[in-house]
C-alpha positions as CSV (number, residue, x, y, z in Angstrom):
1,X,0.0,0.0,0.0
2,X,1.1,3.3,-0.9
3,X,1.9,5.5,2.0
4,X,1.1,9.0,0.8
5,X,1.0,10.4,-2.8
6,X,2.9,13.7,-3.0
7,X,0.1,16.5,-4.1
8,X,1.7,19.3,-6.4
9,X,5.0,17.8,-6.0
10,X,7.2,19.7,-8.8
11,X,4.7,23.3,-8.0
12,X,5.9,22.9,-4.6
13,X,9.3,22.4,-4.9
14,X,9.4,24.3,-7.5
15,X,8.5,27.3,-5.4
16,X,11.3,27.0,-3.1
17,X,13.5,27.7,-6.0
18,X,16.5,25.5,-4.7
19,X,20.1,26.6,-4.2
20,X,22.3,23.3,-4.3
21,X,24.1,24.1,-1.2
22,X,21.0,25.7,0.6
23,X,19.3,24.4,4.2
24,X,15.6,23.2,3.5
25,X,13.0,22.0,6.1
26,X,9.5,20.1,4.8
27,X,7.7,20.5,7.8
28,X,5.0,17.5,7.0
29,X,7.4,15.1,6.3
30,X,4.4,11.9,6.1
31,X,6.1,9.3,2.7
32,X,9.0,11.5,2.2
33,X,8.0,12.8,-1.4
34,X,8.5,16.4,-1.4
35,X,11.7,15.7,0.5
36,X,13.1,13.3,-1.9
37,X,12.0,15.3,-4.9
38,X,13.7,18.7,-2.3
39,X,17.2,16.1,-2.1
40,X,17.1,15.2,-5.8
41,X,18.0,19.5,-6.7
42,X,20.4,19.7,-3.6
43,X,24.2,19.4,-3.5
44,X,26.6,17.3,-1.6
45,X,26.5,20.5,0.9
46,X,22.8,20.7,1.0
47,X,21.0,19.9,3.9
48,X,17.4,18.9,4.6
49,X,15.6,18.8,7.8
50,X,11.8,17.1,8.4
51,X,9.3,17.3,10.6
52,X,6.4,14.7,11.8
53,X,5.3,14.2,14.6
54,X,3.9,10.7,13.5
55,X,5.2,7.7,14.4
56,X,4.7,6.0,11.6
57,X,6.5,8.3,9.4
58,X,9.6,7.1,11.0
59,X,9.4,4.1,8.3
60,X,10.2,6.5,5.7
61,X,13.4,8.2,6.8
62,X,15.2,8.6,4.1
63,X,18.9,7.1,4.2
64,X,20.9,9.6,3.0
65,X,24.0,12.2,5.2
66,X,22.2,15.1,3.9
67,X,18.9,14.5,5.7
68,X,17.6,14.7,9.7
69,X,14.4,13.6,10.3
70,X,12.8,15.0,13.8
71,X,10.2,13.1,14.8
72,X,8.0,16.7,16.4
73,X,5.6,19.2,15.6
74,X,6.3,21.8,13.5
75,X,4.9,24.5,15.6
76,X,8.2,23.6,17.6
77,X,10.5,24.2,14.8
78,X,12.7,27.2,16.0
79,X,13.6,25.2,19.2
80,X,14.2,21.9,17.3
81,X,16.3,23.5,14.5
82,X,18.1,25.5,17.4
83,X,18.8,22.1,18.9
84,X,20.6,21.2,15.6
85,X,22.6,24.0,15.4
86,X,20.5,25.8,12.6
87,X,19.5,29.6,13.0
88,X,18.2,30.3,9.6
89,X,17.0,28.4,6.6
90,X,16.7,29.0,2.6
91,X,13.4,27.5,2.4
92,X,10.2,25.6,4.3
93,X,7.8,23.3,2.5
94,X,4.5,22.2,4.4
95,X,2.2,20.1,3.1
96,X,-1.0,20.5,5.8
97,X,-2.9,17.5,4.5
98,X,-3.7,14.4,6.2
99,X,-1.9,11.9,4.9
100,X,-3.0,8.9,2.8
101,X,-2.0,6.7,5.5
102,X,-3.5,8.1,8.1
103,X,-6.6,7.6,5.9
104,X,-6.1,4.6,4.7
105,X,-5.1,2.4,8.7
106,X,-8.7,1.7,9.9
107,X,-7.1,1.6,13.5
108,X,-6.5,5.6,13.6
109,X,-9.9,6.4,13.0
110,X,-9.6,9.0,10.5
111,X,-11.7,7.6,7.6
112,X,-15.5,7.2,7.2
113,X,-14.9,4.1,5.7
114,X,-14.1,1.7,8.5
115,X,-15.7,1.3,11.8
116,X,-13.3,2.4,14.8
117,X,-11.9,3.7,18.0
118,X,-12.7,7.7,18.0
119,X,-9.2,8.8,17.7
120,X,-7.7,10.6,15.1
121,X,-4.5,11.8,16.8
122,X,-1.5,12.7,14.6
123,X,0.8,11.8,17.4
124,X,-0.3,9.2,19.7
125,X,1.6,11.4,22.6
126,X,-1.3,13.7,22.0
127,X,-3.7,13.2,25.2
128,X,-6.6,14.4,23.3
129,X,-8.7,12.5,20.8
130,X,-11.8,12.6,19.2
131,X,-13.3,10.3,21.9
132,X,-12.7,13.1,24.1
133,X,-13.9,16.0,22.0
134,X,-17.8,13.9,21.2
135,X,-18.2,12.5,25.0
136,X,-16.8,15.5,27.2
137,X,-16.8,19.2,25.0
138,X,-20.4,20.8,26.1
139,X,-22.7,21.1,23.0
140,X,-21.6,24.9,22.7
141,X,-17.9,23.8,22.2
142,X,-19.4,21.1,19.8
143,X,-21.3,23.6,17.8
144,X,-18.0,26.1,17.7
145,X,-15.8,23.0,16.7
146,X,-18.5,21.7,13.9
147,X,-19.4,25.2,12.6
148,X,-15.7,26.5,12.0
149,X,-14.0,23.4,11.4
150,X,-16.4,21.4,9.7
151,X,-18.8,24.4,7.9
152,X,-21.5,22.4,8.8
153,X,-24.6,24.8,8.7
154,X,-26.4,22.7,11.6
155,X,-23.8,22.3,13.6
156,X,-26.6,23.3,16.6
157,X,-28.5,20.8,15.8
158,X,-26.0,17.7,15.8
159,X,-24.2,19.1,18.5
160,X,-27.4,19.2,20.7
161,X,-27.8,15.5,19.0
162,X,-24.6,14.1,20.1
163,X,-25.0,16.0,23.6
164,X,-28.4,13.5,23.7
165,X,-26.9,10.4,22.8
166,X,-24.0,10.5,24.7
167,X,-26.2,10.5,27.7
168,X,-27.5,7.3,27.0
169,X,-24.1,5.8,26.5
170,X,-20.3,6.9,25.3
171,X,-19.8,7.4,22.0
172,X,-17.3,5.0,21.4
173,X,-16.6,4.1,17.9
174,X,-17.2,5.9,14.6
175,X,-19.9,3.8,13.6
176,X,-21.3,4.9,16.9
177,X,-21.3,8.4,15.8
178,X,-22.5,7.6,12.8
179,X,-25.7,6.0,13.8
180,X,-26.0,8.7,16.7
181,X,-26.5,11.1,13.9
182,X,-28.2,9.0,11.4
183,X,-30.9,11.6,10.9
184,X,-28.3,14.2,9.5
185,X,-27.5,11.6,6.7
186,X,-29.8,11.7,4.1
187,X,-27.9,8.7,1.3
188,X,-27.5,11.5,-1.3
189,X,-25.1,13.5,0.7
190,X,-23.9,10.8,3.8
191,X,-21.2,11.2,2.9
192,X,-19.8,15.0,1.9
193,X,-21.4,15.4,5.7
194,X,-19.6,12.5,7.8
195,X,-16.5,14.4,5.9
196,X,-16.8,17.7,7.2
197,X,-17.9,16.2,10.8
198,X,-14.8,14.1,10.5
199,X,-12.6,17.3,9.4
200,X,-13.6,19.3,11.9
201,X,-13.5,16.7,15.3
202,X,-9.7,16.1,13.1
203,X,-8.8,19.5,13.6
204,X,-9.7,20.6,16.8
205,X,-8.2,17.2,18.0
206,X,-4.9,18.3,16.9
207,X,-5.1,21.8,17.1
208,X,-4.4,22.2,13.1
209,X,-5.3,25.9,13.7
210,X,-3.2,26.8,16.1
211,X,-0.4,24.9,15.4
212,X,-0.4,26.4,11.7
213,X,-0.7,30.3,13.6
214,X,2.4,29.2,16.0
215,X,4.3,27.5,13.0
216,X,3.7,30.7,10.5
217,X,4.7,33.6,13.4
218,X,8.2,32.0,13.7
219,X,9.2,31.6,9.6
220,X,9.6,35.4,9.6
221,X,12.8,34.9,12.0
222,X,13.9,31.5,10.2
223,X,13.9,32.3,6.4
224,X,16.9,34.2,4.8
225,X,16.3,37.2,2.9
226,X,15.0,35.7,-0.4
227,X,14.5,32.7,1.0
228,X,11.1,31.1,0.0
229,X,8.0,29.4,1.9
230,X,6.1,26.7,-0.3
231,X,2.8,26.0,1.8
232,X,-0.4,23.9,0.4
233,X,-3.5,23.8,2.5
234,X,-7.2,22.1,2.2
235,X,-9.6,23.9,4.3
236,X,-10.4,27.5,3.5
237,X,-9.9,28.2,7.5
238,X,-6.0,27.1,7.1
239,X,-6.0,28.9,3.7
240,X,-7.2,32.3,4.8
241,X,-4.8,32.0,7.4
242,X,-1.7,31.3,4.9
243,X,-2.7,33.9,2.5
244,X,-3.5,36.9,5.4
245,X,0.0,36.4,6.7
246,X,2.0,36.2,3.4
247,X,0.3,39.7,2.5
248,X,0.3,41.5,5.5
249,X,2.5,39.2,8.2
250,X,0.0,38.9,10.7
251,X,-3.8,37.3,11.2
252,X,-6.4,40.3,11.6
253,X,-6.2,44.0,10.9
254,X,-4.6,46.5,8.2
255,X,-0.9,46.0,7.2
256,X,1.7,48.2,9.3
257,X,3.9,51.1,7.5
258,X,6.5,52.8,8.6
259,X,6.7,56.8,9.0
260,X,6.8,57.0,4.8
261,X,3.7,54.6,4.4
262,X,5.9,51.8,3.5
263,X,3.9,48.5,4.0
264,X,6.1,46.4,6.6
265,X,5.9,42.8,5.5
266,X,8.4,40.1,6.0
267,X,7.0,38.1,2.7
268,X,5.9,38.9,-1.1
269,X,3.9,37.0,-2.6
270,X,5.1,35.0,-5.3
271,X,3.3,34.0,-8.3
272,X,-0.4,33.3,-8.0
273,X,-2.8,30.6,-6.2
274,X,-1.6,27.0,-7.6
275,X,-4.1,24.3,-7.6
276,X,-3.5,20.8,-8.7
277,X,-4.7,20.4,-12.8
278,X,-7.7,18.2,-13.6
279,X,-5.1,15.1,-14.7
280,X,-3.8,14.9,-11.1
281,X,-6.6,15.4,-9.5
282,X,-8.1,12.4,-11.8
283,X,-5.0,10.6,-10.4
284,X,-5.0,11.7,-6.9
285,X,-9.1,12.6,-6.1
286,X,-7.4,13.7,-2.6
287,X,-5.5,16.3,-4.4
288,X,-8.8,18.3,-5.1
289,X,-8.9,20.7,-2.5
290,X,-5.2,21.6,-1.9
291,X,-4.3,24.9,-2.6
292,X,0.0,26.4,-2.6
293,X,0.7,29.6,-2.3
294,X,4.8,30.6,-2.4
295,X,6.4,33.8,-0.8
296,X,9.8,34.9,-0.2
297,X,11.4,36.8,2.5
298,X,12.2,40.4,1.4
């Protein structure tokens, strides 16, 4: 079984715009593509770092001097970098997808296709999972989690659902929650919903948000001048949050400017919105949604 196929794999790379002897980091390191594809342009002096925090990745690591793989988050990258001596970087890739695999092992719970524990941790050190989020968040938290994460325009009304049948009984599998909200699922669309219900209890389980805020707030300080950031995201939350900080270098509210009116940005934007074409998506179906957007520092 495939591990993970590599979504917009040359675009990506391509947008880091590769010096042989350059320090690169792919932040969702998952089956190694983009890295492989990021070691193929580097030199003998290059040097790649990656970052997953799931275990499983650690099967892929890829055998070769110029490459470390850390086994963390990225939202800890400074420190871990730091930790290995390196202050500054030429490019970061990050690829915020969930990976094939993740989908594809019944066990973690990620898919709507196999009956399972309510997981769907990234990193089995987290100490939240999705069991936690349907038995014990109250049904406002629920309706927050399914609204924003999921875009789910009843998420009142299955929150207050799940509040109800978890009364009766945990929630313990995901055929469990299926059947708990068996009235949401009308054949025609069963499944579109169970996906966004899935995405956003996937989410707020790992703290995809967040972790992509903290992540974003430290390349500023880690990217050489010129250096380039290659991101691709799926959900329009994750996507707004990308492009917002590559125009303006925060989250909310106007870009600053100096005393001359001078817009003070660490990043330009570079090139437009890439999405994947209609062959790969034929290809890859998971490919669909993904979205890259490439800056460099200025």
């Amino acid at each position: 079984m495939e591990y993970h196929r590599s979504v917009l794999l040359q675009e990506t790379v391509d947008g880091l715009n590769i010096k042989e002897d350059g320090v690169y980091v792919d932040v969702t390191f998952g089956g190694g593509g983009h890295s492989k594809e990021i070691l193929n342009r580097l030199g003998a002096k290059g040097k790649l770092y990656g970052f997953d925090q799931d275990e499983d990745a650690k099967n892929n690591a890829i055998d070769d001097e110029r490459f470390v793989l850390i086994p963390q988050n990225f939202r800890h990258i400074k420190r871990f970098l730091k930790f290995y001596g390196v202050q500054s970087v030429d490019g970061i890739l990050g690829d915020f997808g969930v990976s094939s695999h993740q989908f594809d092992v019944p066990e973690r719970g990620f898919s709507t296709r196999f009956d399972a524990d309510l997981d769907m941790r990234m990193s089995k050190q987290n100490t939240l999972s999705a069991y936690d989020v349907v038995n014990t968040y109250d049904q406002g938290d629920l309706k927050r989690v399914f609204g924003l994460y999921g875009e789910l325009k009843n998420a009142g009304s299955i929150a207050a659902a799940l509040v109800e049948k978890r009364a009766e009984q945990p929630i313990k599998t995901t055929e469990n929650l299926k059947n708990s909200l068996r009235k949401f699922l009308p054949a025609y669309k069963e499944n579109k919903i169970l996906a966004q219900l899935y995405q956003a209890i996937r989410i707020e389980v790992n703290q995809e948000v967040e972790v992509l805020r903290e992540f974003l707030l430290q390349t500023p300080e880690l990217i050489k001048q010129k250096g380039r950031l290659s991101l691709i995201s799926y959900h329009s939350l994750e996507d707004r949050l990308v492009k917002r900080f590559i125009r303006s270098g925060k989250f909310e509210g106007e870009v600053e400017k100096d005393f001359y009116g001078n817009p003070q940005v660490p990043f330009k934007k570079v090139s437009g919105l890439i999405v994947p074409s209609k062959q790969e998506i034929e290809i890859n179906s998971r490919a669909r949604s993904a979205k890259l957007r490439i800056a460099e520092k200025l």
